[in-house]
C-alpha positions in Angstrom: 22.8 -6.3 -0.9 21.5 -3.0 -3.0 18.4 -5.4 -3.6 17.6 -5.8 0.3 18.2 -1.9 0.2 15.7 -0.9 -2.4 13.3 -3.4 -0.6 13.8 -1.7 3.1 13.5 1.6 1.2 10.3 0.9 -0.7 8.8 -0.5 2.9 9.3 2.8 4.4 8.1 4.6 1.4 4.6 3.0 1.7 4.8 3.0 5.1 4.6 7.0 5.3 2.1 6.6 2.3 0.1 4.5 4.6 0.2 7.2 6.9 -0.4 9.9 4.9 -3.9 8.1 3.8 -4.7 7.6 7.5 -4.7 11.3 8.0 -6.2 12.5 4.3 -9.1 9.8 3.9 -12.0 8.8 6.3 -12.6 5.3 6.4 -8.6 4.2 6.3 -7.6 3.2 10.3 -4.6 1.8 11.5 -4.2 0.4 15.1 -3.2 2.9 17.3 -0.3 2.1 19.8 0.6 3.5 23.1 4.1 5.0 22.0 5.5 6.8 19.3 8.0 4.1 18.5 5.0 1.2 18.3 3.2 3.2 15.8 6.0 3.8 13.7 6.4 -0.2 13.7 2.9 -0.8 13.0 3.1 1.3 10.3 6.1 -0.1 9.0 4.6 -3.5 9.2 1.8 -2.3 7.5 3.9 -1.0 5.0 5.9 -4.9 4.1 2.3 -6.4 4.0 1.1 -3.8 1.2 4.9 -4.2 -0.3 4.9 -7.7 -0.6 1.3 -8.0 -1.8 2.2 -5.3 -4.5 5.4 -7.6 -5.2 3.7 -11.1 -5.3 -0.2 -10.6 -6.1 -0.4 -7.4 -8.4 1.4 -9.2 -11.2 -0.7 -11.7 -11.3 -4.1 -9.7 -11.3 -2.3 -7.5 -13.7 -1.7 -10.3 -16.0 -5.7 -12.2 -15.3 -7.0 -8.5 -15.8 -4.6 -7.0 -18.7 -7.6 -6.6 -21.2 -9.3 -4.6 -18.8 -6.5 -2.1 -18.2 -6.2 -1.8 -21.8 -10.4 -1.0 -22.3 -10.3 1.5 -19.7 -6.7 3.3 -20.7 -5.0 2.2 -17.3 -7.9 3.2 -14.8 -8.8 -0.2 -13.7 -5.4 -0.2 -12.0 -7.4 2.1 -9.5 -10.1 -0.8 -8.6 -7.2 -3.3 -8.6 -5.1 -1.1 -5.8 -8.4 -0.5 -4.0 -8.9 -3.9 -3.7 -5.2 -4.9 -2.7 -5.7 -2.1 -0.1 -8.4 -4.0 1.3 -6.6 -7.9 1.4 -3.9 -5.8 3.1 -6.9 -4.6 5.8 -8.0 -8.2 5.8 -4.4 -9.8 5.8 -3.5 -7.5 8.8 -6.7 -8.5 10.7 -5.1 -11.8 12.2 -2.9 -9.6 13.8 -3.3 -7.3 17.0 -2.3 -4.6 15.0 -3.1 -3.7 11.1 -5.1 -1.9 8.7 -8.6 -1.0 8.8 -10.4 0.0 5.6 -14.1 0.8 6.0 -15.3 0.0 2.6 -14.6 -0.2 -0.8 -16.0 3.3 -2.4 -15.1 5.6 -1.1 -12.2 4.9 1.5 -10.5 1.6 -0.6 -10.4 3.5 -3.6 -9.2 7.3 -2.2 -6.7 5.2 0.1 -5.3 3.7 -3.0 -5.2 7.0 -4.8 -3.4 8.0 -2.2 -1.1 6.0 -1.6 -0.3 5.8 -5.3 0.0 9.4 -5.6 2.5 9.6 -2.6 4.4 6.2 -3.5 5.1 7.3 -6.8 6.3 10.9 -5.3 8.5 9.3 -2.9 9.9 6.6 -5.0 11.8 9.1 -6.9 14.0 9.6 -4.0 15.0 5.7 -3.5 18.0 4.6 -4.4 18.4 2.2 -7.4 20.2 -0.5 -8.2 22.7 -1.2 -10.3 21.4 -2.0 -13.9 
């Protein structure tokens, strides 16, 4: 149960993150909704699509790409969130509501540096689970 926890957590935590880039970084749009309460959910939503695509895909492009994080001392990881941001846009499209990112420099890559930033902030408030 602590694992569905951490998981419910972490979506809220990038779902504020997601909303903290919409407000900081031009380019970065997420659907608007008629109430307060639908645009919390379409946040939230768009927070487990960027949750799950950090869970399932970033390993692997981590692992395909792990000579380039080591040539450029970690900051490839940038490009790589950038670019995750922007499967997340294009995952979200097939929706009615979703994630909107303009283009790849500058609003992927400050939307990802943002969202890192405040992620890793936030995270140290999560719970943890049992080791």
């Amino acid at each position: 149960m602590g694992g569905v926890k951490e998981f419910l957590a972490r979506i809220g935590v990038t779902a504020i993150a997601v909303w903290l880039a919409h407000l900081m970084v031009s380019g970065i749009e997420v659907t608007a909704a008629d109430t307060w309460w639908q645009q919390v959910l379409i946040y939230l939503g768009v927070g487990l699509v960027l949750a799950l695509v950090q869970m399932i895909i970033k390993p692997f492009v981590k692992a395909l790409t792990f000579i380039l994080y080591i040539l450029t001392l970690g900051l490839f990881s940038l490009v790589v969130n950038a670019l995750l941001l922007m499967l997340v846009g294009w995952l979200t499209s097939h929706f009615e509501w979703g994630l909107q990112v303009e283009s790849f420099w500058p609003s992927a890559v400050l939307g990802a540096l943002v969202i890192s930033i405040i992620t890793g902030i936030l995270s140290i408030f999560l719970p943890r689970g049992r080791d």
